[in-house]
Structures are given as C-alpha cells and as structure tokens.
VEXDREN-2710 file (C-alpha; in Angstrom, 1 decimal):
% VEXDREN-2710
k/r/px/py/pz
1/UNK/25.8/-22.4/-52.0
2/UNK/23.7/-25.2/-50.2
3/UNK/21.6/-27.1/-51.7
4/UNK/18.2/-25.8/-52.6
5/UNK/15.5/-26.4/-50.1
6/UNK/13.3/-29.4/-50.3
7/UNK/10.1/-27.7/-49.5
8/UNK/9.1/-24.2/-49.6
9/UNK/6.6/-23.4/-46.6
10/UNK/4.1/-19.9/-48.1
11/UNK/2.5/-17.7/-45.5
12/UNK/-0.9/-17.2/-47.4
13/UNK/-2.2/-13.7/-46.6
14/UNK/0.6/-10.7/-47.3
15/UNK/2.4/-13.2/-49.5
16/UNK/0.0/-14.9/-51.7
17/UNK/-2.7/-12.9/-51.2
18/UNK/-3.9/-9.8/-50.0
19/UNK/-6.3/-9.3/-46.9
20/UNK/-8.6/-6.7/-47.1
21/UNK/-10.0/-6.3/-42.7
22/UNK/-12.4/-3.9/-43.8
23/UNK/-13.8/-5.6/-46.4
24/UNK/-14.8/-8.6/-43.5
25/UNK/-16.1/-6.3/-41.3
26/UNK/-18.1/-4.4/-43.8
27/UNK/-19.8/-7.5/-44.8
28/UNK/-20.6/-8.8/-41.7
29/UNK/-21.8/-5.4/-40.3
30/UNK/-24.4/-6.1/-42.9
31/UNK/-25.2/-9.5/-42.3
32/UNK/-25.2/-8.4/-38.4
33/UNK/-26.2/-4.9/-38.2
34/UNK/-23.6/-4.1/-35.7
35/UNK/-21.4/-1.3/-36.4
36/UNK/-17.9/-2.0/-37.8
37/UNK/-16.5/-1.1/-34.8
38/UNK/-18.3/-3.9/-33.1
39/UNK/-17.6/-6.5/-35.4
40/UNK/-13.8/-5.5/-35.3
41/UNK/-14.0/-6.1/-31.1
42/UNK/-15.6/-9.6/-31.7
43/UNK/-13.3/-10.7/-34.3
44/UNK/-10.0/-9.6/-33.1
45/UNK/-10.8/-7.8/-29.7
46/UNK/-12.4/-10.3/-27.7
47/UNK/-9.6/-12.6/-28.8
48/UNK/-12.1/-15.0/-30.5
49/UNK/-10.0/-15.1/-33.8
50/UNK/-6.7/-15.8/-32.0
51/UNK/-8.6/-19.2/-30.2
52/UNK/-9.8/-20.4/-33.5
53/UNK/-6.2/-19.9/-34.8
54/UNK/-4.7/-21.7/-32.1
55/UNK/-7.2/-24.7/-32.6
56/UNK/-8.4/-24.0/-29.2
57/UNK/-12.2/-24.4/-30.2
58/UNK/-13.8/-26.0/-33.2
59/UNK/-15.4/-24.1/-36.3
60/UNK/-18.7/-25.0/-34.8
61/UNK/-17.8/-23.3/-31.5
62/UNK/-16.2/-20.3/-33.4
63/UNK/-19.0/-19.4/-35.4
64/UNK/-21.5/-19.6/-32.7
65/UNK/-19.2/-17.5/-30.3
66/UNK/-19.0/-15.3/-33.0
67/UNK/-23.1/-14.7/-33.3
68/UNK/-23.0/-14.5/-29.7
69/UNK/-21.0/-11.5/-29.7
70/UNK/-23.1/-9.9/-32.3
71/UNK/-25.9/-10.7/-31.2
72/UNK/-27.5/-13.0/-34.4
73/UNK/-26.6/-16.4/-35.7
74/UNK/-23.7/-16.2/-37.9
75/UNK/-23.9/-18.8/-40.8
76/UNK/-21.3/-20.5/-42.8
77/UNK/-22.1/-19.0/-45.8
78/UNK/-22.5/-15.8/-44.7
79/UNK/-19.1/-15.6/-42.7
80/UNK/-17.3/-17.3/-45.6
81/UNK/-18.7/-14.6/-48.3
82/UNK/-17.0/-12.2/-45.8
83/UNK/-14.0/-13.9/-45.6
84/UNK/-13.7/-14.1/-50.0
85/UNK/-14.2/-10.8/-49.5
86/UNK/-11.1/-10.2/-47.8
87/UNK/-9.2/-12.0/-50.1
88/UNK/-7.1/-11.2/-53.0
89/UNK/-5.0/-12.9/-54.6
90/UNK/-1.7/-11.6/-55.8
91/UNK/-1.0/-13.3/-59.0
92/UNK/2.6/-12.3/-59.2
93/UNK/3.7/-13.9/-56.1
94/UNK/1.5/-17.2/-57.2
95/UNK/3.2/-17.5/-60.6
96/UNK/6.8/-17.5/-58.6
97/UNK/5.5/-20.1/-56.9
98/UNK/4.2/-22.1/-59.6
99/UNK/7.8/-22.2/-60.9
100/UNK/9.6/-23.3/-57.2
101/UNK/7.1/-26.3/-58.0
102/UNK/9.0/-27.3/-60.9
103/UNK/11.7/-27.5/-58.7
104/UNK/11.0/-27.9/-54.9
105/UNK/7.6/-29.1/-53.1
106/UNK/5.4/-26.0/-52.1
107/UNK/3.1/-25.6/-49.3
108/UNK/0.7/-23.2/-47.5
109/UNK/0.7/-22.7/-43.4
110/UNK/-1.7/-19.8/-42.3
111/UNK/-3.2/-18.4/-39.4
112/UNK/-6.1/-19.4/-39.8
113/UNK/-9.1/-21.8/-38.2
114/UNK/-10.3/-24.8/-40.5
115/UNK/-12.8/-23.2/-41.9
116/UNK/-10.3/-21.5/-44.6
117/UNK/-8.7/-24.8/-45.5
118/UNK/-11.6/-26.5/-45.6
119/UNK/-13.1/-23.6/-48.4
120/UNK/-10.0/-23.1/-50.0
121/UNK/-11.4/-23.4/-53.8
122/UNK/-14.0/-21.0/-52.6
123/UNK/-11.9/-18.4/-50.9
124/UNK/-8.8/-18.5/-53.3
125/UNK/-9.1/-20.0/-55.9
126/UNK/-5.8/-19.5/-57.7
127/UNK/-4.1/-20.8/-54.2
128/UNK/-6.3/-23.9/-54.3
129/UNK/-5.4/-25.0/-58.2
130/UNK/-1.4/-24.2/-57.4
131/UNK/-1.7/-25.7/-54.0
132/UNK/-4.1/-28.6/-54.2
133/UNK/-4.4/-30.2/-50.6
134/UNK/-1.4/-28.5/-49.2
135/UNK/-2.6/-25.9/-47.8
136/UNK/-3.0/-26.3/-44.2
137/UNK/-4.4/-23.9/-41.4
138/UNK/-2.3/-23.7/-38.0
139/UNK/-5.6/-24.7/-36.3
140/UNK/-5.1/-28.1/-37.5
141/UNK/-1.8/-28.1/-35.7
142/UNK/-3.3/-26.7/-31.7
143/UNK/-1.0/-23.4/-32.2
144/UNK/-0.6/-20.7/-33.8
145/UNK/2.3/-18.8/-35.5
146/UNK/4.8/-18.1/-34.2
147/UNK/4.3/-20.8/-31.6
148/UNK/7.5/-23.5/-32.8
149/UNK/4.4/-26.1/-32.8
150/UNK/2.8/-24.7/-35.7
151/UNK/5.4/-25.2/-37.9
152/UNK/6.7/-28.2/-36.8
153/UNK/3.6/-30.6/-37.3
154/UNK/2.9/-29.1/-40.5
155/UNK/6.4/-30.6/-41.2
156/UNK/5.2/-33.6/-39.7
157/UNK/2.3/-33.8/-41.9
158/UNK/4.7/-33.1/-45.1
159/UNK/7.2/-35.8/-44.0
160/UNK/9.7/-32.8/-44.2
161/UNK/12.9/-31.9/-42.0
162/UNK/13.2/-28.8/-40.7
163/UNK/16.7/-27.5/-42.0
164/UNK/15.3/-28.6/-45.7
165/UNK/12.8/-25.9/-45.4
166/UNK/12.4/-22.9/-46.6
167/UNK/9.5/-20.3/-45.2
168/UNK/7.9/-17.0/-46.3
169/UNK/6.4/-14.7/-44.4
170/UNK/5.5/-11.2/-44.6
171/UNK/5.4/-10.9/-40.2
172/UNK/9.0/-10.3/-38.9
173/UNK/7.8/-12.5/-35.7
174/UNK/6.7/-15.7/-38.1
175/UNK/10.1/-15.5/-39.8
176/UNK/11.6/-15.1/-36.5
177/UNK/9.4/-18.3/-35.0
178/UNK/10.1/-20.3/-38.0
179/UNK/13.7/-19.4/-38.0
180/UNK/13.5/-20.4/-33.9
181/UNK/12.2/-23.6/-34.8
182/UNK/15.0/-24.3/-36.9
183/UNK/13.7/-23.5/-40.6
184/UNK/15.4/-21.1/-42.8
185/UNK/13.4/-18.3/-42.7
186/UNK/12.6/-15.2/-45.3
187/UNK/10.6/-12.0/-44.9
188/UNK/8.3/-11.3/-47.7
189/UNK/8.3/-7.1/-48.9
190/UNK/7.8/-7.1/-53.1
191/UNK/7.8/-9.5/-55.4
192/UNK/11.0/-8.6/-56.9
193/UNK/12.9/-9.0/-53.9
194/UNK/11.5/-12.4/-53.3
195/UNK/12.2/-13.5/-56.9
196/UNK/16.0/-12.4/-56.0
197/UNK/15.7/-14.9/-53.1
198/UNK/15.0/-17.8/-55.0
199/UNK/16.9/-17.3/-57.7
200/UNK/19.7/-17.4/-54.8
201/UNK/18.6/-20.2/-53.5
202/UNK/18.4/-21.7/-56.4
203/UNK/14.5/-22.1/-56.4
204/UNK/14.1/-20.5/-59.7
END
C-alpha cells in the first residue's frame, strides 16, 4: 500500500452536503415573482451560474446579471437565504472527515462563485467549523471543475503536490478531471463505501 495521502481535497455539495435546486428557486421565485421555471433559465439556462463558477465575472456582476434576468434587484441577503436553503448538510460524511483530519490535511473545492466561500459559516455551518478557511470556491481559481486549472491552483494555494492528493467527488467528470490533472481521484455514492476507501487508504 502507498502511503496515505497528504491532503484530502472534498467536493462540497453531493459529498458533504446535500443541494436542494428547488429549494433555491422556490425562494427566489418569491423574492422575484417570477415563476420557477424562469428563475431555473437565469440560474442555470442562460449560463449565468457556469460564468460565476469559472470566475469569469465578479459577485457584484453576478448578482446584478442575475436581477436583470428577473427583472428586480437581487440582494445579497436575499440570494444567500436561498442558497442556505439549498443546503444540507450530511453529518455522516462530515464526521468521516473530522477523523482524515486527525490524520491527513482536509480541504474543500466547489463549484461555486465567491460568494459561498465568503458566507461559509452562514450557509454551512458544520463545513465551516470542520473546515475553517479551507474551503475554497473554483471562482477563486478562473475555472471551473473539471477544467485541470481548478484543481491545480487550489493545490497551489495549499502548498500541496498533486500525486499527494486525494479527491472526492460525487460527478464522474470531476473525478475524471482531477484524476487528468494527476490527483488520485474517488467517486463519492454512500457513506459506507467511502468509509471503506479510507480505511484503504489508510485515512481512517
């Protein structure tokens, strides 16, 4: 067996939390009065979401596209009440990781703009506390995953090598990405199988 990674890189939502679309959109239909529907095409349909992923516009930018496409100003608060919304944590998967702490640094890359980051004690808690300051969002980084970029300068930022890494995801093209951009890569399904995998790997 090698030896046990030096760092183990968490996907946030499907692995350490649960994200709940319909609860976003619900609460910003609200705050909006646009249908669902609507609010689903200017989060996700008109691509908005994937840009402030990527970095490719500022939080600022993003939030004011976003009112543009609904036609009312969106505020901070109000888009981050939706976002809490969306957001559950899954307390199993965060205890596992509590215990790869005691042997391994942990760390957090998600698809996400800055704005998640930023609010991290707000929107998820539990994943704050564990986590403290390492939990970065790929918009930080000017790329998405899968992009090889994404993962890379959040190694950067850790002062972390590749091959020592270990990342979770619950997307088969993230794994695949991270795996591409020479991590070792695993696919998240249950929390049993991933306690297997780190007992393997002699994480736990």
């Amino acid at each position: 067996m090698a030896a046990s990674p030096a760092l183990v890189l968490f996907d946030m939502e499907g692995v350490l939390s649960h994200y709940d679309r319909s609860a976003r959109v619900e609460h910003l239909s609200a705050v909006s009065g646009q249908a669902p529907d609507a609010v689903r095409h200017a989060i996700w349909g008109s691509g908005l979401e994937a840009r402030a992923d990527a970095g490719q516009i500022s939080d600022d930018e993003y939030l004011s596209a976003l009112g543009v496409l609904l036609g009312c100003s969106i505020h901070r608060d109000d888009w981050l009440a939706a976002r809490r919304a969306s957001i559950t944590p899954y307390t199993e998967v965060i205890a596992l990781a509590a215990c790869v702490a005691e042997r391994s640094r942990i760390a957090v890359l998600t698809n996400n703009c800055r704005l998640v980051t930023d609010h991290i004690g707000y929107l998820n808690p539990p994943v704050a506390q564990l986590f403290g300051p390492h939990v970065y969002a790929s918009a930080s980084f000017g790329a998405a995953k899968p992009a090889a970029q994404a993962y890379l300068r959040c190694l950067e930022q850790l002062d972390v090598s590749s091959d020592e890494t270990l990342f979770i995801d619950d997307s088969d093209p993230n794994v695949a990405g991270a795996i591409s951009a020479g991590l070792h890569g695993y696919k998240f399904v249950s929390v049993d199988a991933l306690s297997e995998e780190l007992t393997r790997r002699q994480l736990l």
